[in-house]
C-alpha positions as CSV (number, residue, x, y, z in Angstrom):
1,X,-38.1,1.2,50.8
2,X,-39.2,4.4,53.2
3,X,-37.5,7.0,52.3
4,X,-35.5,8.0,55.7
5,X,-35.7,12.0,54.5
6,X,-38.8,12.1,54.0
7,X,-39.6,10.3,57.4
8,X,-37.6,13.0,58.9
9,X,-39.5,15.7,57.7
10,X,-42.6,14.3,58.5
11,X,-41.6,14.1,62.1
12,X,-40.5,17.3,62.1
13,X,-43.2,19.0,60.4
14,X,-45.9,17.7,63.3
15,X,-44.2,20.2,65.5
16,X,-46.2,23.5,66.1
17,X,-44.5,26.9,65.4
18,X,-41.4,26.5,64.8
19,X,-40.0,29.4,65.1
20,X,-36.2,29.5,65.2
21,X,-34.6,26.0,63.3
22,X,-31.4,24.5,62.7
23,X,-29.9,22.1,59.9
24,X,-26.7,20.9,61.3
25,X,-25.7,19.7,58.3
26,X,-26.4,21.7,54.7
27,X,-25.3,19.3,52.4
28,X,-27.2,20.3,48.9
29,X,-29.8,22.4,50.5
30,X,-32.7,20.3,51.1
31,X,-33.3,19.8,54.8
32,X,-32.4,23.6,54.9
33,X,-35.2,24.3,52.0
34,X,-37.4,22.2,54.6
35,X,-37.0,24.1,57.6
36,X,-37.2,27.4,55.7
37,X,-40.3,26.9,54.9
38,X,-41.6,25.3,58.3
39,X,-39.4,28.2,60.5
40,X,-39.4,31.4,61.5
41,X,-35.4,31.4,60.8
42,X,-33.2,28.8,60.2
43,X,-29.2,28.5,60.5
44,X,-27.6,26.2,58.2
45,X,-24.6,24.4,59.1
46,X,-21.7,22.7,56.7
47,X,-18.2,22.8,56.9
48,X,-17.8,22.2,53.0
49,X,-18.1,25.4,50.8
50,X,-19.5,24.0,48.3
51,X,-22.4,22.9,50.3
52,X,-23.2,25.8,51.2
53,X,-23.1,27.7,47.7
54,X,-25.6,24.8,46.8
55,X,-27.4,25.8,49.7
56,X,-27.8,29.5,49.0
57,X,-28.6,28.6,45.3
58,X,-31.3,26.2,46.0
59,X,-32.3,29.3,48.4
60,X,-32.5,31.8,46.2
61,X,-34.2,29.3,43.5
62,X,-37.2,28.7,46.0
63,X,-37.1,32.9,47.3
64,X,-36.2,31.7,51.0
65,X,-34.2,35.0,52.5
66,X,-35.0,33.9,56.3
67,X,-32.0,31.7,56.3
68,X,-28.0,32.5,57.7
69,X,-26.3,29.8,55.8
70,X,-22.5,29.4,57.9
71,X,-19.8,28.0,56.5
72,X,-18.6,26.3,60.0
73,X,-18.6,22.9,61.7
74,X,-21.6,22.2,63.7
75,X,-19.7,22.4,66.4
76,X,-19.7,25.5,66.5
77,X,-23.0,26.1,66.7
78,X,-23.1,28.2,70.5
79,X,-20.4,31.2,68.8
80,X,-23.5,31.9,65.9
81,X,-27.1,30.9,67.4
82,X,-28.1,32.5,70.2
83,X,-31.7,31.6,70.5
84,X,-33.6,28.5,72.0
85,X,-34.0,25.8,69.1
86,X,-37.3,24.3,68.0
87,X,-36.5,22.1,65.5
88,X,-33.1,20.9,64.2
89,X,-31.9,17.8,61.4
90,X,-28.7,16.3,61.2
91,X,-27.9,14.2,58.0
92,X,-24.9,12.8,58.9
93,X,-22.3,10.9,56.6
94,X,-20.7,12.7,53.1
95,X,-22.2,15.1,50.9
96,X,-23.7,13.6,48.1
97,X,-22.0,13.4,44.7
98,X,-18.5,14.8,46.4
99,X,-15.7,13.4,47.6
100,X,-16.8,10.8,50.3
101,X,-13.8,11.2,52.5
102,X,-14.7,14.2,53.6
103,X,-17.5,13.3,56.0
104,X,-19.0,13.8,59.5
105,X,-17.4,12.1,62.2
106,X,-18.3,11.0,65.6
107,X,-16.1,13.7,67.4
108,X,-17.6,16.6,66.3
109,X,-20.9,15.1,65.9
110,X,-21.4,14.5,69.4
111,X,-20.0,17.8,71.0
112,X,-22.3,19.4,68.1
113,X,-25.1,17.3,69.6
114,X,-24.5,18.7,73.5
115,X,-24.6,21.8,72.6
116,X,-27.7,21.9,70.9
117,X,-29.2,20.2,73.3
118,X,-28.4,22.9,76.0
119,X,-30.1,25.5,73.5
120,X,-33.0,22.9,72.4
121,X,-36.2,24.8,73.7
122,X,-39.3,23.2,75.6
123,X,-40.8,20.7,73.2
124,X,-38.2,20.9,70.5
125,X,-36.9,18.5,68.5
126,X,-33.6,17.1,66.5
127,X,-34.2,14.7,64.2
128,X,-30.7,12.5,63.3
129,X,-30.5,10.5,59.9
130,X,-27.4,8.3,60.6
131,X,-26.1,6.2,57.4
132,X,-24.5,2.5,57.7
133,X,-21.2,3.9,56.2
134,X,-20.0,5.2,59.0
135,X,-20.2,2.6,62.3
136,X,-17.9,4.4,64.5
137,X,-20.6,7.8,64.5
138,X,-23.2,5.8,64.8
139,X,-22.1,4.0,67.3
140,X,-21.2,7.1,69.5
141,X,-24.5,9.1,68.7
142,X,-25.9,5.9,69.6
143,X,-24.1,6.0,73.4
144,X,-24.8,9.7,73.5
145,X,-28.6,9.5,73.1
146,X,-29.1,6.7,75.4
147,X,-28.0,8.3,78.4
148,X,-29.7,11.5,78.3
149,X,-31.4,12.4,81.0
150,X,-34.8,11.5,81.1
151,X,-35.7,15.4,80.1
152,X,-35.3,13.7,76.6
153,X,-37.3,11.3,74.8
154,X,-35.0,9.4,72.2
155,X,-35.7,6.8,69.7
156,X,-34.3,4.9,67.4
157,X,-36.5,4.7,64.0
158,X,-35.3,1.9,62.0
159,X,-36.3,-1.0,58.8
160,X,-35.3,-3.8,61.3
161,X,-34.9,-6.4,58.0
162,X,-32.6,-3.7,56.3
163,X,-29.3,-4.0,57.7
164,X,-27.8,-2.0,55.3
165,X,-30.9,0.4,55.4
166,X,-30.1,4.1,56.7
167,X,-31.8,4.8,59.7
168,X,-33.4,8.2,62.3
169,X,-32.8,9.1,66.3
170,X,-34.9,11.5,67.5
171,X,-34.6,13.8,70.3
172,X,-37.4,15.3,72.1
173,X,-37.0,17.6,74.8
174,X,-40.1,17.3,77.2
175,X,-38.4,19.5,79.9
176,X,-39.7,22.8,81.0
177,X,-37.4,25.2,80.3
């Protein structure tokens, strides 16, 4: 099967200079490895402490310092980053090998999503891995991507004889800001 991460890197990684990134969603560190080495900067987003002390030890493993790991929902995400966004990744669902009752949900998720998408610069990108385990969020980011305006390019990236397979939305701005 594709390996959904790795697909979202790869679509990622064809943008040009990325210079400010965001991974709305830490977990253990590895989209947020990613984008420290693809960025300028990158802001790293979990609500979960743990994730983010697995974060910041992955980090410092790998001698990335050009990351400001916050321990805050995504939601948040206007009271920290100021800057425009090139490139962000969401990977939505629980944080693997913890308790999965403490996930993302669709709330959140989508007012996380508007946000960045007022900061997203010309030409950036989010990248969304949604998981199967959790209909009601994809059904909402789902809604929310379809009707934005057409300044956005959104797809749906998906193993259509996979039901159960997890699957990527992308965001592309292709305003001029």
């Amino acid at each position: 099967m594709i390996d959904i991460n790795e697909l979202a890197h790869r679509i990622i990684s064809e943008k040009i200079n990325v210079n400010v990134s965001v991974d709305m969603t830490s977990g253990n560190g590895h989209d947020t490895l990613f984008l420290a080495r693809l960025s300028d900067h990158t802001y790293a987003f979990d609500i979960q402490t743990v994730a983010i002390e697995s974060t910041r030890t992955l980090l410092e493993n790998n001698n990335q310092t050009n990351v400001t790991l916050i321990n805050d929902s995504h939601e948040k995400i206007l009271n920290y980053v100021k800057e425009k966004i090139d490139a962000a990744i969401y990977n939505l669902g629980y944080l693997p090998g913890s308790d999965k009752t403490v996930m993302t949900n669709s709330i959140s998720t989508v007012n996380s999503l508007d946000h960045l998408i007022s900061i997203l610069a010309e030409e950036g990108i989010i990248v969304i891995v949604l998981y199967p385990h959790n209909p009601e969020e994809i059904a909402a980011v789902v809604e929310y991507t379809s009707k934005l305006s057409p300044s956005y390019d959104c797809m749906e990236h998906k193993i259509l004889n996979k039901e159960s397979a997890p699957f990527l939305i992308t965001i592309k701005s292709n305003k001029k800001c």
